[in-house]
N, C-alpha and C positions, 0 to 999 in steps of 0.2 A: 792270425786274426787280431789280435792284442795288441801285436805291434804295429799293425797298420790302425787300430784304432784309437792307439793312443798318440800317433805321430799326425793324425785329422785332429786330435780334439786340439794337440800343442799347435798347429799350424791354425786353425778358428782360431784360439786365444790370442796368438799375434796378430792377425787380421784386424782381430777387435780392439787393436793397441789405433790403427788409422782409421776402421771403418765402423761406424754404426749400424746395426742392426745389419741386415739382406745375406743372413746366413744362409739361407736354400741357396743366395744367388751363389758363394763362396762356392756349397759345396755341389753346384751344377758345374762349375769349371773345375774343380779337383776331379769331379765324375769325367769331366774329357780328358783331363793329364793322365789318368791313371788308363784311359784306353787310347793312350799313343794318335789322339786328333784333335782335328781344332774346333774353336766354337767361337760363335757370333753373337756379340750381346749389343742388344736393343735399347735404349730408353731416351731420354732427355735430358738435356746439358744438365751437369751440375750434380749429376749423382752420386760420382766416386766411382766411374768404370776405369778410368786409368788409374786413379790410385792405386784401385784395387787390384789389378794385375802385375803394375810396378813394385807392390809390395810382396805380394805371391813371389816374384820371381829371385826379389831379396832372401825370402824367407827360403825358399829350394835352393840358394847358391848356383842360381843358376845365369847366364849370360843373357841380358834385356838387351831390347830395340826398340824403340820407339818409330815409326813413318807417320808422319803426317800427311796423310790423301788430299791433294791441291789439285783441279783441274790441268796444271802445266806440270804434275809429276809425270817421269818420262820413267819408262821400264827400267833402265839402267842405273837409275837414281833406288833402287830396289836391288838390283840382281849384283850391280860392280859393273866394271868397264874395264876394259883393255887399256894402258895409258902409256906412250910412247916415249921412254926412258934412257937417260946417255947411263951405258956402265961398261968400264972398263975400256973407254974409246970406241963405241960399240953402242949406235940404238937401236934396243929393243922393245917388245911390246912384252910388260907387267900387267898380271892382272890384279886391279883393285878393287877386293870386296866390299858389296853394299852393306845395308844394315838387315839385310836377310839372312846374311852369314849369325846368327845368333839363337840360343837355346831357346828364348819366348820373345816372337815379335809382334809389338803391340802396333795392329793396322790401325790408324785415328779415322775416323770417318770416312769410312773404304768405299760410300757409295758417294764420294768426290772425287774418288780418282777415273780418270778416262778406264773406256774400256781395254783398251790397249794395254793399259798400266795393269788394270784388276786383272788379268788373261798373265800375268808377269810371273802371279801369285799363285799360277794352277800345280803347273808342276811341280814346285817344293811342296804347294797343300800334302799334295797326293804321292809324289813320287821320292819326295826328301832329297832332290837335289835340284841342279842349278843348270842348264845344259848356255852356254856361251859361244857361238860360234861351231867350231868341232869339238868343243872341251868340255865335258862335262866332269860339274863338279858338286861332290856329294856334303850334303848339308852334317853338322856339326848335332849327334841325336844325347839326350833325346828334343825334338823338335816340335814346335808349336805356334801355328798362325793364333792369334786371341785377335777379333776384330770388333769394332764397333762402328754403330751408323745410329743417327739422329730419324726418328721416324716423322719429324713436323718439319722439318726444314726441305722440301722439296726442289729449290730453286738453284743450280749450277748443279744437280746432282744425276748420276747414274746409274739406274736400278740393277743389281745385282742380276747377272744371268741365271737362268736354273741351274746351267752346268759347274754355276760357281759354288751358288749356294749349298749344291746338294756334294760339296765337299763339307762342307760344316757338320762336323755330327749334331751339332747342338744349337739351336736357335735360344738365348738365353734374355727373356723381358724384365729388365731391370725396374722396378715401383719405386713411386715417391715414398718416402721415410713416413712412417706415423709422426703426429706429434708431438709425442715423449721423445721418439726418436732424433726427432728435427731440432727440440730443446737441448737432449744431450751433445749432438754437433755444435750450437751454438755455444754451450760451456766448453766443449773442448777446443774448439779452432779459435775462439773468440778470449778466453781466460789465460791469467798470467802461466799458470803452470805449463811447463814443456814437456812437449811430447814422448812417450818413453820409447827408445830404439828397439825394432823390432829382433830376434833373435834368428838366424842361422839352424832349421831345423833337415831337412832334408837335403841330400844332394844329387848327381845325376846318376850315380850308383844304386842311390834307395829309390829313387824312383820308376827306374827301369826294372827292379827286382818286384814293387808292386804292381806294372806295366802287366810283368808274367803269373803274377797271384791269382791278376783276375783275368784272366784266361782261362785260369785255373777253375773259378768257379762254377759248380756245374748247374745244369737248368734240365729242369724235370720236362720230359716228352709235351705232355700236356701246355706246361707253361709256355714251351716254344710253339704248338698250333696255337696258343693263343697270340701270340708275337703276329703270326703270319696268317691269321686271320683277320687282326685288326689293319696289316697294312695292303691284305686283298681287297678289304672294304672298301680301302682308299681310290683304289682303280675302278670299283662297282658301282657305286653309290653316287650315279649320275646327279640324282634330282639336287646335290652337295655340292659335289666336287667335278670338275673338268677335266682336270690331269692329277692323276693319283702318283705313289711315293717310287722312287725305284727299290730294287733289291738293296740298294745301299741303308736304306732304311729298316729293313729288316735287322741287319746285321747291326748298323748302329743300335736299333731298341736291345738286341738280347747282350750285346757289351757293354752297354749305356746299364742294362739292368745287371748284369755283375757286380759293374763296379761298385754302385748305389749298396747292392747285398754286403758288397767288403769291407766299404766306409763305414756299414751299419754293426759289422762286425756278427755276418751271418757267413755261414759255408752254405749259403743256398739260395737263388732264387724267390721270390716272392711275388705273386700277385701284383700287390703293392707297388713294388718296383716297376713293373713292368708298364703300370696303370700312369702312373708321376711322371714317367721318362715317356712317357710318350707325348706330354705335350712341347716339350722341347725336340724332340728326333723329326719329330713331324711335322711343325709350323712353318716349316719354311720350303717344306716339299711337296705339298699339294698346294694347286690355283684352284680358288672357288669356283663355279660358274657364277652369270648373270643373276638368276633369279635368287643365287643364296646372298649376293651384293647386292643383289634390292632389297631384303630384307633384315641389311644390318647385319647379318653372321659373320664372325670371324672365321679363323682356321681353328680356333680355340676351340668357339661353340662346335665344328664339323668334327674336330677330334670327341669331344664329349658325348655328341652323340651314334659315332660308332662303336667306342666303349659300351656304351648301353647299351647298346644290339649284340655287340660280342656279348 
């Protein structure tokens, strides 16, 4: 417990060397690294979603990629291609890896890439490999989609399928800065002084040893009918919601709520936890109906008030 919570507190203090404030956002995506899946963060240009992951992956020594999602990104501009090579008096077919081949790959704007493209990113989400032709090829672990999409820009864009999204354990809503916050940005990126280099904390050994910690963590009977009551509700609760969470949802809240217990530096489950993670495990896995869209509700508000009935 010590040592994973003092390897979170030294990884926030270098975060906070490039980003201001949006600590819960920091430690909603160590909550997905630490349960071996990916997560999709939300917000509006300008807020430091890339930074913040290309720093993350500094900080774990771990292998970055960046994609940038363009309506004319082709699958193989993703996965690698087969490329038809003279060696030894002899051409052969080499295969050359895309930028998927990598520990954290940071998708840019995933609901502009075509559906053909985003469908590219199912199998490694989920299966940690690569299948090419007859050749399948296993991904490089420990491994990590981090994705982002613009929620105002609607125009040349592709809405994420359910079967995609409900690979994401995490739907992650990124907030504009307070304005203390917004000032401290402005002295830092904008003042003589330079930036201080981030340090080399974790690597792909410690992170897979806290991978298995929280697994480890255990969840009292009780807690867990609570877990699987609140995402029964989600399949119930017509007059809300339309289409409720799968089983994947289940499974994500009660690891999503581990991890949260170990980062806090508990050996146990908590309410708490359970209540916090649920609005990222679930925002992106129930469709409202009609009349809760006529009425302005989000998934937010639908998540809150099953809580309250739980």
């Amino acid at each position: 417990m010590k040592e994973v919570q003092e390897g979170i507190k030294t990884v926030i203090k270098e975060l906070k060397k490039v980003i201001v404030g949006q600590e819960p956002i920091m430690k909603q995506i160590l909550v997905a690294i630490f349960c071996d899946a990916n997560a999709l963060l939300e917000s509006y240009p300008g807020l430091g979603k890339t930074t913040m992951i290309r720093a993350m992956a500094d900080i774990m020594e771990l292998k970055f990629s960046r994609i940038q999602s363009t309506p004319d990104l082709m699958p193989t501009d993703i996965t690698g291609t087969y490329v038809l090579e003279e060696k030894d008096g002899k051409r052969v077919f080499n295969f050359h890896k895309g930028p998927i081949f990598a520990n954290i790959v940071l998708v840019d704007e995933i609901n502009r890439a075509t559906p053909k493209t985003q469908s590219a990113l199912l199998e490694a989400m989920q299966e940690k490999q690569v299948t090419l032709g007859r050749n399948t090829f296993p991904l490089e672990r420990p491994f990590f989609v981090l994705a982002t999409q613009n929620p105002i820009d609607q125009e040349g864009t592709y809405p994420l399928p359910e079967a995609q999204t409900d690979r994401f354990l995490l739907k992650i809503k990124v907030d504009y800065p307070s304005m203390e916050e917004e000032d401290l940005i402005i002295d830092r990126f904008t003042g003589k002084d330079e930036l201080h280099a981030i340090k080399k904390i974790f690597n792909a050994d410690i992170i897979t040893k806290f991978q298995k910690y929280t697994k480890e963590v255990p969840i009292a009977n009780d807690l867990k009918k609570r877990v699987l009551k609140i995402v029964s509700l989600t399949r119930t609760e017509k007059n809300l919601i339309e289409y409720g969470a799968s089983p994947r949802a289940s499974l994500g809240l009660v690891l999503a709520s581990k991890a949260n217990a170990l980062m806090e530096g508990r050996n146990y489950v908590s309410k708490d936890d359970i209540d916090m993670l649920a609005y990222p495990v679930l925002r992106h896995r129930i469709i409202l109906n009609f009349e809760a869209e006529r009425q302005g509700l989000t998934t937010d508000d639908a998540i809150k008030k099953i809580l309250e009935k739980v």
